[in-house]
Biopython code that builds the backbone (N, CA, C, O; Angstrom):
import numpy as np
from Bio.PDB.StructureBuilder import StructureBuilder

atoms = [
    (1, "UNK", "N", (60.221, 35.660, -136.684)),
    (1, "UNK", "CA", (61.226, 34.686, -136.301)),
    (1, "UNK", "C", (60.554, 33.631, -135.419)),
    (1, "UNK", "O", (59.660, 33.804, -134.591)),
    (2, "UNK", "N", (61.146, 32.553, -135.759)),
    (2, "UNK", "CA", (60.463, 31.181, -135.098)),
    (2, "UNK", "C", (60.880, 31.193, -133.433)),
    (2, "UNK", "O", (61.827, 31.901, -133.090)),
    (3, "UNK", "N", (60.304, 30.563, -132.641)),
    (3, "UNK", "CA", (60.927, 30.495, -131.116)),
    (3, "UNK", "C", (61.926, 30.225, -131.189)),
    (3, "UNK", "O", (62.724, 30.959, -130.607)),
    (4, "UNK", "N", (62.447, 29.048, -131.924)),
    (4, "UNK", "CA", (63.623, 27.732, -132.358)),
    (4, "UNK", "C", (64.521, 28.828, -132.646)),
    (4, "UNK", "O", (65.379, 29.208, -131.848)),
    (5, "UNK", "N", (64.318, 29.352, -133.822)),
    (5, "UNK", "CA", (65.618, 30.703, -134.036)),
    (5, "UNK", "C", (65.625, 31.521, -133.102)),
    (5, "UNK", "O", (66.666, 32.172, -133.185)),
    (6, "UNK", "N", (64.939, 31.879, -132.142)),
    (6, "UNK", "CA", (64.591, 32.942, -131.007)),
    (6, "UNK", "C", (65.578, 32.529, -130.140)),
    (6, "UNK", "O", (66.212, 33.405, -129.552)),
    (7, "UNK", "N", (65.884, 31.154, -129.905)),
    (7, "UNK", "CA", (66.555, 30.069, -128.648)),
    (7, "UNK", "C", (68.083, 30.081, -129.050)),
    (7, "UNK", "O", (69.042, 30.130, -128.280)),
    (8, "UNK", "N", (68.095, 30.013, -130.734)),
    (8, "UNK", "CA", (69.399, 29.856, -131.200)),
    (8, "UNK", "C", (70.327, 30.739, -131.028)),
    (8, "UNK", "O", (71.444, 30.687, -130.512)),
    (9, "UNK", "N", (69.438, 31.951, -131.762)),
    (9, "UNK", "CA", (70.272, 33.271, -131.370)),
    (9, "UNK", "C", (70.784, 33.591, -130.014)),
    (9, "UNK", "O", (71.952, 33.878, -129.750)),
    (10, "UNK", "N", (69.688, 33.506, -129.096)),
    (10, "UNK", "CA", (70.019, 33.823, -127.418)),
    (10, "UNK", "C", (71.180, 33.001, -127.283)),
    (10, "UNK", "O", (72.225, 33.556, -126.942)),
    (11, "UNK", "N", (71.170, 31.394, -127.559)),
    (11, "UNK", "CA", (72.301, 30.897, -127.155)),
    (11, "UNK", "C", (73.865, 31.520, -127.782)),
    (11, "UNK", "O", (74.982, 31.661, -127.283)),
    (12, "UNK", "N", (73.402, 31.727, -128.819)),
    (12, "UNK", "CA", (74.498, 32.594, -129.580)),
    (12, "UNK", "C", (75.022, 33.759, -128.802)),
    (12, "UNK", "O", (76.145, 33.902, -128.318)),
    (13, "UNK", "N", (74.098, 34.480, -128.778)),
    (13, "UNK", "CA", (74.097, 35.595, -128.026)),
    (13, "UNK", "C", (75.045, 35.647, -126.786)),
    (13, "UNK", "O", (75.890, 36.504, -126.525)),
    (14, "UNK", "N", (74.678, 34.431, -126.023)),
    (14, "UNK", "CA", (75.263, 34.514, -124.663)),
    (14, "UNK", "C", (76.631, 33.713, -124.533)),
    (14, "UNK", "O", (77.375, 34.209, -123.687)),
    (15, "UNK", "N", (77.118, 32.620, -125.157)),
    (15, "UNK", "CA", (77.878, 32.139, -125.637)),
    (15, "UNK", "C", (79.219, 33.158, -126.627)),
    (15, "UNK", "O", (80.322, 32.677, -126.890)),
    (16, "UNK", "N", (78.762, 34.675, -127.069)),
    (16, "UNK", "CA", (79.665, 35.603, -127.282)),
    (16, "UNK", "C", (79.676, 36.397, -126.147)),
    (16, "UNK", "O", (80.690, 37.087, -126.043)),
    (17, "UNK", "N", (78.934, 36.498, -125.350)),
    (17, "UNK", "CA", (79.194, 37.499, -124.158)),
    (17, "UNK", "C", (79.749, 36.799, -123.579)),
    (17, "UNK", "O", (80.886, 37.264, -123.510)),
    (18, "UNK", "N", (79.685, 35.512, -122.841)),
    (18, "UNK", "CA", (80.791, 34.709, -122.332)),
    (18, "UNK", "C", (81.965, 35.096, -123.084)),
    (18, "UNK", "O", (82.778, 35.733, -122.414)),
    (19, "UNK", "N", (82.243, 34.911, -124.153)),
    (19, "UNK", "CA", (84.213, 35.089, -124.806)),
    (19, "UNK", "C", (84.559, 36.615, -124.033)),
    (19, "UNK", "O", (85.534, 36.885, -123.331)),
    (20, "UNK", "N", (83.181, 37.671, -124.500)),
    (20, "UNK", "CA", (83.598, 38.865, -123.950)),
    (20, "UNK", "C", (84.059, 38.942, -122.652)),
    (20, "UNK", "O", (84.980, 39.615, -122.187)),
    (21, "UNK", "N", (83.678, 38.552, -122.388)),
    (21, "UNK", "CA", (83.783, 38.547, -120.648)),
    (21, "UNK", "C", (85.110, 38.339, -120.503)),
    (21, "UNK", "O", (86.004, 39.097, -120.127)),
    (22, "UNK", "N", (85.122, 37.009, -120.914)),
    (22, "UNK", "CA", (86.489, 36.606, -120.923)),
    (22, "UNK", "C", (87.523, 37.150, -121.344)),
    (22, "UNK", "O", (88.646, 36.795, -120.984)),
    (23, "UNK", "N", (87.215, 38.429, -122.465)),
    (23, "UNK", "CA", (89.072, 38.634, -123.228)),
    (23, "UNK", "C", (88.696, 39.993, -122.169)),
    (23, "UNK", "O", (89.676, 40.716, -122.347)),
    (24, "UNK", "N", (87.953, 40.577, -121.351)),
    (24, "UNK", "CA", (87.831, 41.479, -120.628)),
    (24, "UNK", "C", (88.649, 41.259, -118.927)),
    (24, "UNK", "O", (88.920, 42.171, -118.146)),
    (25, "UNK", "N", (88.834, 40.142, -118.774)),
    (25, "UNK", "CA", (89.176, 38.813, -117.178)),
    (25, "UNK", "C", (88.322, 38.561, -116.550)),
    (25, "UNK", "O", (88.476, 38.279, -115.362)),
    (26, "UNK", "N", (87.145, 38.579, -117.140)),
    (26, "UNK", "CA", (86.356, 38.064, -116.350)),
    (26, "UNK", "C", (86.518, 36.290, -116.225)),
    (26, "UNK", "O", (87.160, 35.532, -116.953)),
    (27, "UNK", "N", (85.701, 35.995, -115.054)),
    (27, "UNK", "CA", (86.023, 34.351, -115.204)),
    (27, "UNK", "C", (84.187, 33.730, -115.192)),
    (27, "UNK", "O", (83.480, 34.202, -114.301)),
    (28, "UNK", "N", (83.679, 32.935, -115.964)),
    (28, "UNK", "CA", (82.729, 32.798, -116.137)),
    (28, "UNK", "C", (82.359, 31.174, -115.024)),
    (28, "UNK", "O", (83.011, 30.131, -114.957)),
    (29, "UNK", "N", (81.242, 31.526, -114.394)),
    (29, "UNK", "CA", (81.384, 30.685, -113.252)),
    (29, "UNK", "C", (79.913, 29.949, -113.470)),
    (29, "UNK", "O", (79.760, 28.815, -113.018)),
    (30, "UNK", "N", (78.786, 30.647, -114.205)),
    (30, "UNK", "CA", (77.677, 29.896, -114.934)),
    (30, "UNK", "C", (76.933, 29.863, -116.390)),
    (30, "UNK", "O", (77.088, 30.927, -116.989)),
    (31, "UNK", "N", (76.478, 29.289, -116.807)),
    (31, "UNK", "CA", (75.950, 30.056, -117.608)),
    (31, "UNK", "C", (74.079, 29.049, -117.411)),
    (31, "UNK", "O", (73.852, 28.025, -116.768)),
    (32, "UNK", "N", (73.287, 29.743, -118.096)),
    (32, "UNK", "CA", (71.528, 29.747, -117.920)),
    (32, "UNK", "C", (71.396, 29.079, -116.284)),
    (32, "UNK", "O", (71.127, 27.893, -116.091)),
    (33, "UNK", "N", (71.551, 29.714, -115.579)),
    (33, "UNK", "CA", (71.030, 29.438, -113.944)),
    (33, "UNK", "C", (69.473, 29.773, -114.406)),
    (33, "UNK", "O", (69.147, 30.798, -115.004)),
    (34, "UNK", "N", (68.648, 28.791, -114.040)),
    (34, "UNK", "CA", (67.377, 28.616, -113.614)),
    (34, "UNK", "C", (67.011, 28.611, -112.489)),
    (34, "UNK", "O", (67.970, 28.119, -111.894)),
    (35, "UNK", "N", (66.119, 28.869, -111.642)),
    (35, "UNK", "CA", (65.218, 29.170, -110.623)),
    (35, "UNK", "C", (64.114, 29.497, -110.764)),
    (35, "UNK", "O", (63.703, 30.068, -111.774)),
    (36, "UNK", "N", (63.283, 29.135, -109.578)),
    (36, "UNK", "CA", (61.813, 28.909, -109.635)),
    (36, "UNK", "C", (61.272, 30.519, -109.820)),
    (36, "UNK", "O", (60.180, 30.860, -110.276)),
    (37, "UNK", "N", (62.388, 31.421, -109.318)),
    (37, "UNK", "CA", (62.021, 33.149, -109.162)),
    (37, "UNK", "C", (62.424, 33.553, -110.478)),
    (37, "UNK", "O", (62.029, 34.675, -110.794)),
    (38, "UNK", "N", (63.176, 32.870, -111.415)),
    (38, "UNK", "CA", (63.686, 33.461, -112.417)),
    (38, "UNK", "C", (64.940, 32.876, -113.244)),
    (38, "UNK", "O", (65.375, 31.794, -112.849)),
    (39, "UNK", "N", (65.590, 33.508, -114.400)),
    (39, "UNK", "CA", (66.751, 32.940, -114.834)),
    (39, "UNK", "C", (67.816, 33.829, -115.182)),
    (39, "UNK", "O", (67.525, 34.743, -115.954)),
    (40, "UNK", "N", (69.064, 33.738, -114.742)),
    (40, "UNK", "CA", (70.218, 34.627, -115.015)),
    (40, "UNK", "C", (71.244, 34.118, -116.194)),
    (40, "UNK", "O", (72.015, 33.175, -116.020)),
    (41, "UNK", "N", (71.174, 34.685, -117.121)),
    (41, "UNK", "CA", (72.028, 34.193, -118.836)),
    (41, "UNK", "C", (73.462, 33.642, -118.110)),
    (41, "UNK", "O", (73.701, 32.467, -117.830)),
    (42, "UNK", "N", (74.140, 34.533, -117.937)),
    (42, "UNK", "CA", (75.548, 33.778, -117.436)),
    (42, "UNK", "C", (75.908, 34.543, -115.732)),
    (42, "UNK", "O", (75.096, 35.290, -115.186)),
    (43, "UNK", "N", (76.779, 34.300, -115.329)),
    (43, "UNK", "CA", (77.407, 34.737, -113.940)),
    (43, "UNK", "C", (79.070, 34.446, -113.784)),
    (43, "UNK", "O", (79.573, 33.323, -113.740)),
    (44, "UNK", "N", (79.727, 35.608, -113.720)),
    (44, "UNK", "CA", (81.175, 35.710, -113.996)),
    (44, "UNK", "C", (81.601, 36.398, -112.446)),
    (44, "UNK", "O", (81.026, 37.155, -111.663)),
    (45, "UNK", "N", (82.816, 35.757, -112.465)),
    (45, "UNK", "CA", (83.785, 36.842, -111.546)),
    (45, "UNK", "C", (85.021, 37.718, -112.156)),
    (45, "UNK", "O", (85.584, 37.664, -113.249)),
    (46, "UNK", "N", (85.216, 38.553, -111.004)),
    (46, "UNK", "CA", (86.458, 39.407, -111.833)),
    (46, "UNK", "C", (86.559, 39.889, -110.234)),
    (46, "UNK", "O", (85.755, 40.546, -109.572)),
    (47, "UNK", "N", (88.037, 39.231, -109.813)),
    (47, "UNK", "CA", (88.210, 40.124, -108.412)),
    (47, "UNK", "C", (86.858, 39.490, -107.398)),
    (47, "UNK", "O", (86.119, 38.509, -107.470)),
    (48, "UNK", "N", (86.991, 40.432, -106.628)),
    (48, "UNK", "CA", (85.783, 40.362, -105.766)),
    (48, "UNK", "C", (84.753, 41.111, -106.393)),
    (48, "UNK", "O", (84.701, 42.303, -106.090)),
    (49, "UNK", "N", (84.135, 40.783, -106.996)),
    (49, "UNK", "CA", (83.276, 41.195, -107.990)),
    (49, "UNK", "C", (82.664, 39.985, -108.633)),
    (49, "UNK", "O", (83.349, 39.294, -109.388)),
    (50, "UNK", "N", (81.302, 39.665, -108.352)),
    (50, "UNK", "CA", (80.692, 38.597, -108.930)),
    (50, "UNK", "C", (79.091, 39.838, -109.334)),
    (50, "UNK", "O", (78.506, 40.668, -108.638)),
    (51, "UNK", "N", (78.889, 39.338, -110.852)),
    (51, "UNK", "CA", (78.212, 39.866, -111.984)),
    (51, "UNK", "C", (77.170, 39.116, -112.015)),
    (51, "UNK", "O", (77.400, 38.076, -112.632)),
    (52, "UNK", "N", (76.091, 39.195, -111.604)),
    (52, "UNK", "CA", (74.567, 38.299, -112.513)),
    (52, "UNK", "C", (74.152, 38.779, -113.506)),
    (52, "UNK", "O", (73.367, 39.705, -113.302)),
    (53, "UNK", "N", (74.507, 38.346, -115.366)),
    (53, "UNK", "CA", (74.123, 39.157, -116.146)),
    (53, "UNK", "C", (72.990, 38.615, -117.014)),
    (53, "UNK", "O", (72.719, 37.419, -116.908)),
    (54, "UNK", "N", (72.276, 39.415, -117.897)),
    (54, "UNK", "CA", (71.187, 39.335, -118.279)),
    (54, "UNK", "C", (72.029, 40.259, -119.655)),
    (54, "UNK", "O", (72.664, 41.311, -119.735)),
    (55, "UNK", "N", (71.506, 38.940, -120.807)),
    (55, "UNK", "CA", (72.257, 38.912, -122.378)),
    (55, "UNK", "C", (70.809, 39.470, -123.244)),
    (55, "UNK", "O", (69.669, 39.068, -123.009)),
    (56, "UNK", "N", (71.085, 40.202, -123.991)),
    (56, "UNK", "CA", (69.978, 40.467, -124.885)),
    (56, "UNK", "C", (71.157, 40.522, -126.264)),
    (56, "UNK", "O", (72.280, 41.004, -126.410)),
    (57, "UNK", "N", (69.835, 39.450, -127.463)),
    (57, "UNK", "CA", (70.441, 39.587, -128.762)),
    (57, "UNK", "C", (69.442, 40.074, -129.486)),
    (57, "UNK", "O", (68.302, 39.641, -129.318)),
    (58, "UNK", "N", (69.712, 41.029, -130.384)),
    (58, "UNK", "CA", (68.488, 41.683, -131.197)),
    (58, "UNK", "C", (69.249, 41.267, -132.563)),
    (58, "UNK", "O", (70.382, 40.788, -132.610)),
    (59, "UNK", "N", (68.417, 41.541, -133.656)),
    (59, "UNK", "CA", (69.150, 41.811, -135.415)),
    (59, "UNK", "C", (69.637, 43.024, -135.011)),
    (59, "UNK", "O", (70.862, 42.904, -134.989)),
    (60, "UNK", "N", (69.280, 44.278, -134.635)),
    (60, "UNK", "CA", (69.455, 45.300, -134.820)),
    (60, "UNK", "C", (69.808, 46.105, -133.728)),
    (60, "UNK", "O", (69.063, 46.215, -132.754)),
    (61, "UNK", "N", (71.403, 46.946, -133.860)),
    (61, "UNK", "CA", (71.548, 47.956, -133.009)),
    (61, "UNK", "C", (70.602, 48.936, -132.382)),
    (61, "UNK", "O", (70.650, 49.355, -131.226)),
    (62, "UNK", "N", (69.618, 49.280, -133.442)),
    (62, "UNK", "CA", (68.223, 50.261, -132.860)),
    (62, "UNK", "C", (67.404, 49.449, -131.937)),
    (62, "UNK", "O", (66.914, 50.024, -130.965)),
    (63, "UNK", "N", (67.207, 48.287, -132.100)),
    (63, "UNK", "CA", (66.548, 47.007, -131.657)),
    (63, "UNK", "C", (67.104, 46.805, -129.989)),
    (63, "UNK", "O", (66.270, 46.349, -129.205)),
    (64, "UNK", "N", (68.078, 47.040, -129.613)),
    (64, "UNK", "CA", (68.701, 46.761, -128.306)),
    (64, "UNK", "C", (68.375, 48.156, -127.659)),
    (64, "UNK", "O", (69.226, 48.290, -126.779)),
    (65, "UNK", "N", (67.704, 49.063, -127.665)),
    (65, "UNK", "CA", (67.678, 49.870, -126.906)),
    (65, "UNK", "C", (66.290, 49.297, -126.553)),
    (65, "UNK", "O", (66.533, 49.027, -125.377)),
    (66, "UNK", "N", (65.031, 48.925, -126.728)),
    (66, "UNK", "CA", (64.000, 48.145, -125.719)),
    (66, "UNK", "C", (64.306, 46.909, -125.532)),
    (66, "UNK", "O", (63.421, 46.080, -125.314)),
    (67, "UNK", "N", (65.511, 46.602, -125.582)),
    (67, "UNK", "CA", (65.690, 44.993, -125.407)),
    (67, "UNK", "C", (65.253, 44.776, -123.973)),
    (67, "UNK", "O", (64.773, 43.643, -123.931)),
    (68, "UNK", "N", (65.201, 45.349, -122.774)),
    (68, "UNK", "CA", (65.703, 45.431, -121.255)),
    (68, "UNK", "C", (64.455, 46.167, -120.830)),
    (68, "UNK", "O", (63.823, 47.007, -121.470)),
    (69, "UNK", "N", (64.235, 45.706, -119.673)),
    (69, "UNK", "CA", (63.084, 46.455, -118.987)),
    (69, "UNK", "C", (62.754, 46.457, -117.857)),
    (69, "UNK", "O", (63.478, 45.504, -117.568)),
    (70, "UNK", "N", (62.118, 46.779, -116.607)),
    (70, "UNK", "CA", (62.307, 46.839, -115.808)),
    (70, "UNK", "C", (61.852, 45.565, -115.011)),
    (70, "UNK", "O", (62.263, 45.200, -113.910)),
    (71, "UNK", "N", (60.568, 44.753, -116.104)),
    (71, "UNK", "CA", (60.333, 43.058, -115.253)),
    (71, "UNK", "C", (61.208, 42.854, -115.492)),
    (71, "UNK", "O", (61.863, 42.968, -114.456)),
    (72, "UNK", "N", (62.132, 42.441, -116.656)),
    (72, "UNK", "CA", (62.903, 41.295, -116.995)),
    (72, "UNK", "C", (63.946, 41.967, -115.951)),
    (72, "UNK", "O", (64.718, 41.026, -115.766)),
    (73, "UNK", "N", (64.295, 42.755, -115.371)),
    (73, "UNK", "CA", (65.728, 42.783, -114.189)),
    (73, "UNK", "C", (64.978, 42.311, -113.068)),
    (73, "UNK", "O", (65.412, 41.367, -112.408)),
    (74, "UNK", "N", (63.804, 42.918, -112.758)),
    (74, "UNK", "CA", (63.098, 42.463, -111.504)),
    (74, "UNK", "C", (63.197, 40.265, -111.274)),
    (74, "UNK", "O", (63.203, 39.455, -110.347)),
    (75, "UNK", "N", (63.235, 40.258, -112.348)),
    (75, "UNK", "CA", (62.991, 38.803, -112.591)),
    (75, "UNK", "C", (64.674, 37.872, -112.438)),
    (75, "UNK", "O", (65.031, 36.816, -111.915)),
    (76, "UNK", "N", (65.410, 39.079, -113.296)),
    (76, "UNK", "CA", (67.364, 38.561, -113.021)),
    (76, "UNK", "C", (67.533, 38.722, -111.332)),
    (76, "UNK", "O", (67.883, 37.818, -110.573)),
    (77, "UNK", "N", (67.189, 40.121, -110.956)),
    (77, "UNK", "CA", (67.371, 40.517, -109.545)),
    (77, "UNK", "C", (66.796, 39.167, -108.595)),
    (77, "UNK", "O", (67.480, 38.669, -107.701)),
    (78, "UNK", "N", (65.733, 38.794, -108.879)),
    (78, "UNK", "CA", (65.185, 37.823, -107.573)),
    (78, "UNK", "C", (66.005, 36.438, -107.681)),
    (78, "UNK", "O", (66.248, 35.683, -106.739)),
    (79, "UNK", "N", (66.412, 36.250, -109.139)),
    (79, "UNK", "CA", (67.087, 34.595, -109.293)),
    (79, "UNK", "C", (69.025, 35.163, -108.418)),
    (79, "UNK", "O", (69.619, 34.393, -107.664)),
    (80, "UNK", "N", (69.424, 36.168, -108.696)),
    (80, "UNK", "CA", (70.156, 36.819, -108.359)),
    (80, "UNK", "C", (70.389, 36.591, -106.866)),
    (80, "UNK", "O", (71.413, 36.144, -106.350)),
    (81, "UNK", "N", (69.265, 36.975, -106.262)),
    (81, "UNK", "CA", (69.553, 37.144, -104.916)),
    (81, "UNK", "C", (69.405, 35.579, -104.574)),
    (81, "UNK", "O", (70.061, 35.255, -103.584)),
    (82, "UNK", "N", (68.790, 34.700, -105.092)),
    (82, "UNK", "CA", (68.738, 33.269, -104.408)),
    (82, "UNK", "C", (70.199, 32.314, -104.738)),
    (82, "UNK", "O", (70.653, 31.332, -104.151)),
    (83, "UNK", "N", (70.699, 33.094, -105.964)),
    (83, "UNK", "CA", (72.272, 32.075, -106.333)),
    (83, "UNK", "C", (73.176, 32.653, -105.716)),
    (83, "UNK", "O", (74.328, 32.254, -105.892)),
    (84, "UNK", "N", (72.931, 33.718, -104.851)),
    (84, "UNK", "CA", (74.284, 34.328, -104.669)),
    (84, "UNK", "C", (74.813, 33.805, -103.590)),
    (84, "UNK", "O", (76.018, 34.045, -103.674)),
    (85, "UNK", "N", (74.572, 33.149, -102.495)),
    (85, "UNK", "CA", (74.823, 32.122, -101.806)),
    (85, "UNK", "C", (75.856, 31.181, -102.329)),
    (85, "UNK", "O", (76.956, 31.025, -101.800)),
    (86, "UNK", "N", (75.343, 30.420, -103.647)),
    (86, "UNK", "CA", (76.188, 29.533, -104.527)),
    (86, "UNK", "C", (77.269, 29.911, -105.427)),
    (86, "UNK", "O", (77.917, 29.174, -106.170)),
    (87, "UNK", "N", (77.364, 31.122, -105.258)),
    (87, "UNK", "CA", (78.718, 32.005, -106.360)),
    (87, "UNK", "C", (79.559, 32.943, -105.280)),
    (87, "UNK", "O", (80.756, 33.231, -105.287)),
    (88, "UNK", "N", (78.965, 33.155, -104.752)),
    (88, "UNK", "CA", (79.415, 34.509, -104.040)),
    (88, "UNK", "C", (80.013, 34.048, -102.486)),
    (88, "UNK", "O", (79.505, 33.214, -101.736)),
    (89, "UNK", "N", (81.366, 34.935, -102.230)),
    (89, "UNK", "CA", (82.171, 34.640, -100.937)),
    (89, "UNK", "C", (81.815, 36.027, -99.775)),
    (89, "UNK", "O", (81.816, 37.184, -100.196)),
    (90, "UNK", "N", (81.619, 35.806, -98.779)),
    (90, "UNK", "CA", (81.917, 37.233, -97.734)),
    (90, "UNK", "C", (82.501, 38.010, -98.035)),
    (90, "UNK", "O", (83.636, 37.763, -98.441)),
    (91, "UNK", "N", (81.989, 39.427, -97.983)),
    (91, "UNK", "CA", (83.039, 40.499, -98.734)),
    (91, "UNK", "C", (82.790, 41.341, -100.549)),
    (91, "UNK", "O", (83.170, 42.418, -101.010)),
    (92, "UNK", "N", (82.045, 40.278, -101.081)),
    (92, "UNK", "CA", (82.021, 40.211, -102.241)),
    (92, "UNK", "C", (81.291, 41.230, -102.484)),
    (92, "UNK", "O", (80.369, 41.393, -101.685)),
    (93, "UNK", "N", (81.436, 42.365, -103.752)),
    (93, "UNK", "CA", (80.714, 43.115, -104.394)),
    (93, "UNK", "C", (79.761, 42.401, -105.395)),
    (93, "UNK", "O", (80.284, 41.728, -106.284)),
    (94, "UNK", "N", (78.017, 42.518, -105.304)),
    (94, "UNK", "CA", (77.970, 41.998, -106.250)),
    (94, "UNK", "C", (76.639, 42.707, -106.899)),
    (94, "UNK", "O", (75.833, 43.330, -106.207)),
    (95, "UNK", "N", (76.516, 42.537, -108.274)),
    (95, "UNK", "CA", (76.145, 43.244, -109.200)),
    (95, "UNK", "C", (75.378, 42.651, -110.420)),
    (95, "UNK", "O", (75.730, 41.572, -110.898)),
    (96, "UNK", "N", (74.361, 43.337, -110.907)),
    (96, "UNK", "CA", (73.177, 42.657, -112.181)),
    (96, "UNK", "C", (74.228, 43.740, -113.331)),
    (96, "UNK", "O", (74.539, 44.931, -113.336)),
    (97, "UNK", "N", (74.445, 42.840, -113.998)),
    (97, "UNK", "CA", (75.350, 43.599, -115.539)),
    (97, "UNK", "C", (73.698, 43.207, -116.458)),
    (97, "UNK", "O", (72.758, 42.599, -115.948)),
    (98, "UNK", "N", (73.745, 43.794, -117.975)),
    (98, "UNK", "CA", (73.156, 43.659, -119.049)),
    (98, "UNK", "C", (74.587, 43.432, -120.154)),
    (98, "UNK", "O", (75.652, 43.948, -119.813)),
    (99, "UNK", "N", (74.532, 42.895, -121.040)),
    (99, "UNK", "CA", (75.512, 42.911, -122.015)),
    (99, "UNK", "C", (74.578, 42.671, -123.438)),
    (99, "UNK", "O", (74.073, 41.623, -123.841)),
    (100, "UNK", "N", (74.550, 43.792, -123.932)),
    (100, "UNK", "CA", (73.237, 43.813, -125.452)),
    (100, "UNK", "C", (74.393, 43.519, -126.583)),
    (100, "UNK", "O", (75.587, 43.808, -126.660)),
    (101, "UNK", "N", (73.750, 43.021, -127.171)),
    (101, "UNK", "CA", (74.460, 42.179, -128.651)),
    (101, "UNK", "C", (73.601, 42.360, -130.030)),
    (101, "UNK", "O", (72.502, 41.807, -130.013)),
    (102, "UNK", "N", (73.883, 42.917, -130.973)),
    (102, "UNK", "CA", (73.814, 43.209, -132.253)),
    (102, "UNK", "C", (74.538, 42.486, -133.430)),
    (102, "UNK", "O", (75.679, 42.239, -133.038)),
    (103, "UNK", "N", (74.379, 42.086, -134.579)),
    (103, "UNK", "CA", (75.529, 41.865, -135.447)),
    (103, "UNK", "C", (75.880, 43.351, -136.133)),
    (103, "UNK", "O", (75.191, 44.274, -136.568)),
    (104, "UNK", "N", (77.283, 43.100, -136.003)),
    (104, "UNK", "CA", (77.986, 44.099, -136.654)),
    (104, "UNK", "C", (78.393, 45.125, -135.687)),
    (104, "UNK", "O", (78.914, 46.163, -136.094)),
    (105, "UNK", "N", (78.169, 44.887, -134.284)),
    (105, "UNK", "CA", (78.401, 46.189, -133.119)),
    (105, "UNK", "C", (79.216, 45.348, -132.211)),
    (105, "UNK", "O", (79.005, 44.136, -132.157)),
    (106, "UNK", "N", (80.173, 45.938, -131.464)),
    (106, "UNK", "CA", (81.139, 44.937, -130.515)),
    (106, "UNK", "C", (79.765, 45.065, -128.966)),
    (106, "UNK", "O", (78.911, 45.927, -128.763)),
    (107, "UNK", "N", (80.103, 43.851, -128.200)),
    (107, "UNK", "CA", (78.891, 43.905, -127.413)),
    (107, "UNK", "C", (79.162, 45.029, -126.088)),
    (107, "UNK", "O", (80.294, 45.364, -125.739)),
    (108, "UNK", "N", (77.856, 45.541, -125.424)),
    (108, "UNK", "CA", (77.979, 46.425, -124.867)),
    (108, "UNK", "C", (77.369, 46.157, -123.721)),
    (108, "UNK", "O", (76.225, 45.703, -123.696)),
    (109, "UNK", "N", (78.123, 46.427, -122.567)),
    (109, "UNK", "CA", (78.210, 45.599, -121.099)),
    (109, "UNK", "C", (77.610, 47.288, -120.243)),
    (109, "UNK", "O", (78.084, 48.419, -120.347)),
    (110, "UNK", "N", (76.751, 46.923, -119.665)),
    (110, "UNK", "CA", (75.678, 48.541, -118.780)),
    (110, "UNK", "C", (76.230, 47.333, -117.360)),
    (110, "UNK", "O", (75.646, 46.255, -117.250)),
    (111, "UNK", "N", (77.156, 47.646, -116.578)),
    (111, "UNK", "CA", (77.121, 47.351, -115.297)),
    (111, "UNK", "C", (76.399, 48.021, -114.548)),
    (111, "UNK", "O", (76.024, 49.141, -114.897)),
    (112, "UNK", "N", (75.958, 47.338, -113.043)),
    (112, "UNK", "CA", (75.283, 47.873, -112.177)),
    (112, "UNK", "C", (73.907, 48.333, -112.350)),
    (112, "UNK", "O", (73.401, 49.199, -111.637)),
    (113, "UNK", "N", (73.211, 47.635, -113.477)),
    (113, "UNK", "CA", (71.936, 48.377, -113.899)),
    (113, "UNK", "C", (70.662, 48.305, -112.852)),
    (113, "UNK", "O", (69.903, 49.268, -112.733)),
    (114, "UNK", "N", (70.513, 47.246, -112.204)),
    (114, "UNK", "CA", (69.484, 47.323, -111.017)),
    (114, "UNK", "C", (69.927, 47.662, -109.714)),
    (114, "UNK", "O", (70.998, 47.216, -109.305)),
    (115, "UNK", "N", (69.048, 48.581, -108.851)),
    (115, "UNK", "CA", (69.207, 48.435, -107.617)),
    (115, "UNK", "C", (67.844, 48.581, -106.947)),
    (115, "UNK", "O", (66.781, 49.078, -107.319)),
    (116, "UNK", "N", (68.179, 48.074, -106.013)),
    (116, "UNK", "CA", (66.840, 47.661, -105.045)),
    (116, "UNK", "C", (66.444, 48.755, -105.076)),
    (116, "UNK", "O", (67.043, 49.803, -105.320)),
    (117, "UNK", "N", (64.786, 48.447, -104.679)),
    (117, "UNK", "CA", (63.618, 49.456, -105.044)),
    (117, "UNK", "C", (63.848, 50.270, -106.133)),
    (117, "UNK", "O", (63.969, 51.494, -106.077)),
    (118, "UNK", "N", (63.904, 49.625, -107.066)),
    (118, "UNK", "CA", (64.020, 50.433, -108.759)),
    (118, "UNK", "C", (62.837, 49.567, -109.407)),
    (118, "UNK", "O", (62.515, 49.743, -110.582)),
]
sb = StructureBuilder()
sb.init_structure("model")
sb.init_model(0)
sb.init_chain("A")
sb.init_seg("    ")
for serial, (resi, resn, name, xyz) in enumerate(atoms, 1):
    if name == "N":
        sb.init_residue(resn, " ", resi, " ")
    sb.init_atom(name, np.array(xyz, "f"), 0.0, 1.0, " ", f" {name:<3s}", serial, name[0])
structure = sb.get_structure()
């Protein structure tokens, strides 16, 4: 697969986890945050509950189980901790989600997947 289709899909990808989010209540408050430490796919609230998530799209259901790894959170975690200032209120619970995406599988949301010193 070309990068170009590599870019398309992701946008695809994350652009359905956004709807998910949404028919779930979540409220979607970014989507591709960049930073110099890293980049977070989208960032939603629900409640006091603000989510930094990290979208993986594979072809294949078997394919999403190495989608995720422990740089690529290390890398959500650090952009994470520098936006949360810009999303996040006093009080707030907040949390690195994954949401893996397949065709043909409804998408599947792993909350809480990083925590410090992991």
């Amino acid at each position: 697969m070309s990068r170009a289709e590599a870019e398309r899909q992701g946008r695809r990808g994350e652009m359905l986890a956004a709807w998910y989010l949404r028919l779930k209540g979540w409220r979607v408050l970014a989507r591709r945050q960049k930073i110099g430490v890293g980049e977070v796919d989208l960032i939603a609230r629900k409640g006091r509950t603000v989510a930094f998530i990290e979208v993986k799209w594979r072809s294949s259901g078997a394919a999403l189980d190495q989608a995720i790894d422990a740089r690529r959170l290390r890398r959500v975690a650090r952009a994470a901790e520098a936006l949360a200032p810009r999303f996040s209120n006093p009080g707030d619970d907040l949390r690195i989600d994954v949401i893996l995406i397949a065709p043909g599988q409804w998408p599947r949301q792993i909350a809480n997947v990083w925590q410090p010193g992991a």
